[in-house]
N, C-alpha and C positions, 0 to 999 in steps of 0.2 A: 603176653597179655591174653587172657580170656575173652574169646570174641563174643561179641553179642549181638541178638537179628533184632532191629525193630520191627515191624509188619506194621503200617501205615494207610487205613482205606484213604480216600481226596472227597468225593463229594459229600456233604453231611458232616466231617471228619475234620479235615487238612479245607478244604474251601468250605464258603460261608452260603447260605441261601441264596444270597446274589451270585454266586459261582465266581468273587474273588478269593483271594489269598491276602491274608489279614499281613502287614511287614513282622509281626511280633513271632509269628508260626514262620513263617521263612526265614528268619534269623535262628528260630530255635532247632527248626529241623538240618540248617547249616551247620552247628554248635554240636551236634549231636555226631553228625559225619565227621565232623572234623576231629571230635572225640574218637575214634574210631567205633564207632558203633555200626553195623551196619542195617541202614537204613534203606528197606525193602518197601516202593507202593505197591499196594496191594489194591485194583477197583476192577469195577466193573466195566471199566469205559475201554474201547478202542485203543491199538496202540495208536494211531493216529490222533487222538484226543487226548492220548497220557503223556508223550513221547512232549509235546511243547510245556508240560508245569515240571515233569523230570526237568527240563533245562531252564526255567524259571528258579527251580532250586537249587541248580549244579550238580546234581546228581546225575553223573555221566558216565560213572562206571559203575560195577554190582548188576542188580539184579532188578527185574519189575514183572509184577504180575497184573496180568489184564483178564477182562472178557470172564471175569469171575473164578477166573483158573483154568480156563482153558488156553489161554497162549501164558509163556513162560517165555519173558526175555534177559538175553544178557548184557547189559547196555557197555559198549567201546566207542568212545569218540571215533577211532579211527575204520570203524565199518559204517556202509552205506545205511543213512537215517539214525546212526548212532547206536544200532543194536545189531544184533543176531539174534531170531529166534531160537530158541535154545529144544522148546517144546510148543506140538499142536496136538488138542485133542477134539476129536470131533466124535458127532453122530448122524444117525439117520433120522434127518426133523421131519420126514413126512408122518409117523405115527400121531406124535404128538400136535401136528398142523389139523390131521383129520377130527381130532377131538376138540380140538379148539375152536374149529371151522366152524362159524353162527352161533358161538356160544355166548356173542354179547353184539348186540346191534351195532354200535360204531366203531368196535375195534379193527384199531390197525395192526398186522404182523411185519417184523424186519427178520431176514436172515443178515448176518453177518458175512463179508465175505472179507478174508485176513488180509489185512493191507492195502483193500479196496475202498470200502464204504460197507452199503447192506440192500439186501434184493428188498422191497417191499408194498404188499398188497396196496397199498395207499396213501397219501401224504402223513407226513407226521410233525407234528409242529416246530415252526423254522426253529434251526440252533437243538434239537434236542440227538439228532445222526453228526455224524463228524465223518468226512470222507464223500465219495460220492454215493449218489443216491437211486436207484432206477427202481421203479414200478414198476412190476410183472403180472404175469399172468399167475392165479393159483398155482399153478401146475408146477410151474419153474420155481417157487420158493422151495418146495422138496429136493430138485433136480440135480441136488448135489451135496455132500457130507457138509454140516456146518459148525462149527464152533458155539453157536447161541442163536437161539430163536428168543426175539422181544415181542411179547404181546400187547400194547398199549391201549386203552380207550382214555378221553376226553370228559366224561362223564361218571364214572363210575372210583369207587373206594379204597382201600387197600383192602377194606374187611370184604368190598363186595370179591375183589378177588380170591382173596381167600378161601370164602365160601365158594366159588366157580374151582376151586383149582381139589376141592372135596369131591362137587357133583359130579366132576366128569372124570375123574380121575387120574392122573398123569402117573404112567407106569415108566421103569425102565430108563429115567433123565432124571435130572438133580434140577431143582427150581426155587427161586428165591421171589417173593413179592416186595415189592419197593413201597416208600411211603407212600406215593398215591398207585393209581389202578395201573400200575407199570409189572409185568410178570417177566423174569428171564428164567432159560430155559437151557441147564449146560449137559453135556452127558452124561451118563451116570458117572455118580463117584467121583467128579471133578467138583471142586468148590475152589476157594482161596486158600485154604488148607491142604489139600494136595496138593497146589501147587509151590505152596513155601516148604511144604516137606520135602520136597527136591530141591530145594534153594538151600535149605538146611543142612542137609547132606552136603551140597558142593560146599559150601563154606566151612565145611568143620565144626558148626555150632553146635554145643552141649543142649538136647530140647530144654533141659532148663533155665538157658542163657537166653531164652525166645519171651517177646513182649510182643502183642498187638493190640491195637485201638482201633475202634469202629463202632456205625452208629446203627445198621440196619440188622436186617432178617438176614441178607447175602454174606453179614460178619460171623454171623453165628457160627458155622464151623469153624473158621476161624479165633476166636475167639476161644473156644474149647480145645483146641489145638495149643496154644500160647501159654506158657506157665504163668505169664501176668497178664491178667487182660483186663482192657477198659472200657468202658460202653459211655459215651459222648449222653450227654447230659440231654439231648434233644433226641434220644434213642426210643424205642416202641418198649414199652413194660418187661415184654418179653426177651427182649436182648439186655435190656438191664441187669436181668434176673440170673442169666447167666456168666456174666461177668465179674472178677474180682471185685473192680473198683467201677465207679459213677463219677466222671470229671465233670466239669460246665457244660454249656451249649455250645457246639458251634460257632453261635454269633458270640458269645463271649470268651470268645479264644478258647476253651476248655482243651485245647492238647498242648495248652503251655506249659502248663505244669508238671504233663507228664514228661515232655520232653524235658524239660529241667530235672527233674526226677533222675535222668541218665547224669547228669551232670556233678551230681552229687558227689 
């Protein structure tokens, strides 16, 4: 049988604006494994935040990508927390900390620390970190290689960051802006796309046996990566445009169909 990769982002995607799982998407992305298809998530979140909706879906073995591409897991029931990290790619966040440093009044920074939580300058609002959480001094959010630097404010736009992320110019890191004023920040050259081009390779799959769906800026390499790609119907203009196909919203289940699609 010809294998085949799905690539799957969750927030925006696979969960709904309320941050549920619709029963109709968790039955199809079941349908879909159980086809053998293999069904790879691909987000931006923690493995600590991704590692509980993998086992909401039964997906226990394969593969998951976190942290935008920078950690690469290989998920085993029978290893401690049900994975092994396969792949960590880090960089040096103090560059880009100093340019960002008073570049917007209320912004808050997190580093990321793998398996822990995230170092960061200031509260960030409950429910948005997963893992533990500790406030530092400036100093120490550089003080060590990091997987992703988040830059947040409370106030401000996606376009405002957008425009922030021209003015000051962010060299040398790969950076996605999220729907609202939310900026991450991975090493160079890592996105969601490299990290499924090594999930790719291990599995055998022909790139043109490779599908992914997703809704943001952070899909976009991805999505160019995928010989069938699909941009979620509540998607930014600009990730539409890039995309094969345009399925529903979100809130209207819009990856059912694609998932059925595999079914065919």
């Amino acid at each position: 049988m010809v294998r085949r990769l799905l690539a799957i982002d969750l927030d925006g995607t696979m969960l709904q604006r309320n941050g549920l799982m619709s029963p109709a998407v968790r039955q199809g992305v079941h349908e879909v494994a159980e086809a053998g298809v293999d069904v790879v998530i691909a987000t931006g979140r923690t493995i600590g935040s991704t590692m509980p909706i993998l086992s909401h879906l039964g997906l226990t073995r394969g593969y998951a990508v976190c942290s935008n591409g920078a950690v690469t897991l290989e998920l085993n029931p029978d290893e401690p927390g049900g994975y092994r990290i396969l792949e960590v790619v880090t960089f040096d966040p103090g560059p880009a900390l100093e340019m960002l440093r008073g570049s917007w009044p209320d912004a808050v920074v997190a580093v990321e620390e793998i398996g822990v939580g995230f170092k960061v300058s200031g509260p960030f609002p409950d429910g948005e970190l997963v893992g533990e959480v500790r406030v530092v001094p400036w100093a120490e959010l550089s003080a060590s290689p990091a997987t992703r630097v988040t830059f947040r404010s409370p106030t401000g736009t996606a376009e405002d960051f957008l425009a922030l992320v021209e003015r000051i110019g962010l060299h040398s890191v790969n950076y996605a802006v999220g729907f609202t004023a939310w900026l991450d920040i991975n090493p160079e050259g890592v996105s969601k796309a490299s990290a499924l081009e090594l999930v790719r390779r291990r599995l055998s799959v022909e790139p043109w046996q490779t599908a992914a769906v997703g809704d943001q800026r952070n899909d976009v390499e991805m999505l160019h990566w995928a010989a069938r790609s699909v941009a979620m119907g509540n998607s930014p203009d600009e990730v539409k445009a890039i995309a094969d196909e345009v399925t529903l919203d979100v809130d209207q289940d819009g990856l059912v169909p694609v998932l059925r699609s595999f079914l065919d």
